[in-house]
C-alpha positions as YAML, in Angstrom:
chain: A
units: angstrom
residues:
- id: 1
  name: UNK
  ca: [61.77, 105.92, -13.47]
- id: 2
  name: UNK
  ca: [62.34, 105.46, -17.35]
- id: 3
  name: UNK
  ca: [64.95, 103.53, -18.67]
- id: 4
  name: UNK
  ca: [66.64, 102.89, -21.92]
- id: 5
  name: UNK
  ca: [67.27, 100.10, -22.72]
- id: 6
  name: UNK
  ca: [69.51, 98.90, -26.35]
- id: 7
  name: UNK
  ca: [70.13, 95.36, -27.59]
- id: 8
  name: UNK
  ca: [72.37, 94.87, -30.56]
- id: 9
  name: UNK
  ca: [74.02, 91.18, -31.71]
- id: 10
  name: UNK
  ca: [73.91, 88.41, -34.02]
- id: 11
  name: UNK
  ca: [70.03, 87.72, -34.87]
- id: 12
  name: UNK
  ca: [68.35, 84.67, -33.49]
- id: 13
  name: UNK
  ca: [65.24, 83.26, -32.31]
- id: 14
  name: UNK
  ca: [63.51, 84.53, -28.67]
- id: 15
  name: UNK
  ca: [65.91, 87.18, -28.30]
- id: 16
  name: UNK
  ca: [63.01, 89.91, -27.62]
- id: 17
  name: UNK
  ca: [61.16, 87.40, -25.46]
- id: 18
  name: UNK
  ca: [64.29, 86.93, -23.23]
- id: 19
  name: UNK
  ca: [64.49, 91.04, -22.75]
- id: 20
  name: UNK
  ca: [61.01, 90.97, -22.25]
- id: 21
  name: UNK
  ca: [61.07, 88.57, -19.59]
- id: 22
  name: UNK
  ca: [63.78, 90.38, -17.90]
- id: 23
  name: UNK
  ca: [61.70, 93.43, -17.95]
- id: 24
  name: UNK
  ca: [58.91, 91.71, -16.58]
- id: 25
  name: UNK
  ca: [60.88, 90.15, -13.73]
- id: 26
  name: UNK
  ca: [61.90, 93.63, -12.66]
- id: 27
  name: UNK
  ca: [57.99, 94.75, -13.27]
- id: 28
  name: UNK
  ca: [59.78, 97.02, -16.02]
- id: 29
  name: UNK
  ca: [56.40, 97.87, -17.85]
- id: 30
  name: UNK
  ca: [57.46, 98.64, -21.84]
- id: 31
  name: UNK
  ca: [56.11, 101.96, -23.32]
- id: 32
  name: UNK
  ca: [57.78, 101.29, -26.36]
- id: 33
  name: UNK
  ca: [60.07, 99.78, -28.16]
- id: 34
  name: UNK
  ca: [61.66, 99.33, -32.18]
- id: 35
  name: UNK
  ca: [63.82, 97.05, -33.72]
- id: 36
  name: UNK
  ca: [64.85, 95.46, -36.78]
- id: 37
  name: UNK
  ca: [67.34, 93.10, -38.65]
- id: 38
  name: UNK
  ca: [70.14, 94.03, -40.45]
- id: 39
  name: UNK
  ca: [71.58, 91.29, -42.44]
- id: 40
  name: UNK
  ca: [71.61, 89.00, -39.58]
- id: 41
  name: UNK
  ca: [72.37, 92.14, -36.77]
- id: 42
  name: UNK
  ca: [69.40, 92.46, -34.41]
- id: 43
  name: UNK
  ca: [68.86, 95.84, -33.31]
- id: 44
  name: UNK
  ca: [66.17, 96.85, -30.45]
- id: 45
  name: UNK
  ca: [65.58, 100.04, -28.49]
- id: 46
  name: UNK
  ca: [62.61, 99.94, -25.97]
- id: 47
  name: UNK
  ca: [61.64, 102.64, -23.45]
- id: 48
  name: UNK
  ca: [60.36, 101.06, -20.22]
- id: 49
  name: UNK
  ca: [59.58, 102.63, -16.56]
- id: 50
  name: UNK
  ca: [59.05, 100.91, -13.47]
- id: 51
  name: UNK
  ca: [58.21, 101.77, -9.87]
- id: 52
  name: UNK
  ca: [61.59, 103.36, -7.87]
- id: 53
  name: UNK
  ca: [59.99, 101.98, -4.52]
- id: 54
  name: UNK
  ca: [60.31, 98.21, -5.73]
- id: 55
  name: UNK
  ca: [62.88, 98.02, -8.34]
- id: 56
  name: UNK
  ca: [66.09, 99.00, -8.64]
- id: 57
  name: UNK
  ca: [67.96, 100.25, -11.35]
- id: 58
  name: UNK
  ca: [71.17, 98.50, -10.44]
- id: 59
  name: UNK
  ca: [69.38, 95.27, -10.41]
- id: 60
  name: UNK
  ca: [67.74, 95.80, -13.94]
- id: 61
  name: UNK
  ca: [71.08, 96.36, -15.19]
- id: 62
  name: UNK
  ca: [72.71, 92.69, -13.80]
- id: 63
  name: UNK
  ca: [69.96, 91.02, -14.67]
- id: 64
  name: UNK
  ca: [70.88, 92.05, -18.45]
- id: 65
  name: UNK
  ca: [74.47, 91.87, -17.69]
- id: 66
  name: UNK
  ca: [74.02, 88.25, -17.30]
- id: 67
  name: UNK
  ca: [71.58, 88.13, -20.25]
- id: 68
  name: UNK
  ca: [74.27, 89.97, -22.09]
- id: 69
  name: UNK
  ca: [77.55, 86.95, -21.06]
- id: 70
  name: UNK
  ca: [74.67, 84.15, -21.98]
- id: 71
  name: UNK
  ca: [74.03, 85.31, -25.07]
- id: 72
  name: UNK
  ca: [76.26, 86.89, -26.96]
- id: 73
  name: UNK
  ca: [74.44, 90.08, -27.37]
- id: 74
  name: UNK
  ca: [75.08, 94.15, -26.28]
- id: 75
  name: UNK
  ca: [72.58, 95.02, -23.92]
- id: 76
  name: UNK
  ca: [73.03, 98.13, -22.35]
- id: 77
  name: UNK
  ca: [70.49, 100.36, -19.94]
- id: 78
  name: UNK
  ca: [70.49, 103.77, -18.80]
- id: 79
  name: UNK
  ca: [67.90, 106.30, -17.31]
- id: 80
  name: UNK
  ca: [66.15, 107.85, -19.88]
- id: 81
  name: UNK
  ca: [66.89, 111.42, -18.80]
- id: 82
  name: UNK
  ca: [70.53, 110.29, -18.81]
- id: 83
  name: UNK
  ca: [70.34, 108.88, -22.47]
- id: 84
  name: UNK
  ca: [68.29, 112.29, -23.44]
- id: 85
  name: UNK
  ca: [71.19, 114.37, -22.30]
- id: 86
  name: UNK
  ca: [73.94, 112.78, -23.77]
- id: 87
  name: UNK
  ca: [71.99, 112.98, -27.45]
- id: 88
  name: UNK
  ca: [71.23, 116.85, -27.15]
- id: 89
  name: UNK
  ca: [72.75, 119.12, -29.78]
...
């Protein structure tokens, strides 16, 4: 399964390591990912899959929930197909 997955906040340091490491906990491998600073807004986008037999996407999604109240920042994750639909023309 691919997921989506967006950060957006107030920049500061370790913020990609602390997705990462989320990701990583779920064995959420990255294909991709972008970001960039805006003034001091942090912006990321990554693509990541991981295995449906051992993960969950419900459990991906708490895990940055609570990343989300901890840190101040908008983390939100969807399945990629889902995310690809709602951005058709």
């Amino acid at each position: 399964m691919k997921t989506v997955i967006s950060v957006i906040g107030k920049d500061s340091v370790g913020i990609t390591a602390k997705v990462s490491a989320v990701c990583a906990k779920r064995n959420a491998n990255i294909i991709d990912i972008t970001q960039s600073v805006l003034k001091d807004v942090f912006v990321m986008v990554m693509l990541t899959e991981m295995s449906d037999e051992n993960n969950s996407l419900k459990d991906l999604t708490e895990d940055f929930k609570n990343l989300s109240k901890e840190s101040g920042l908008d983390i939100r994750v969807m399945r990629e197909e889902v995310f690809n639909s709602m951005h058709r023309i």
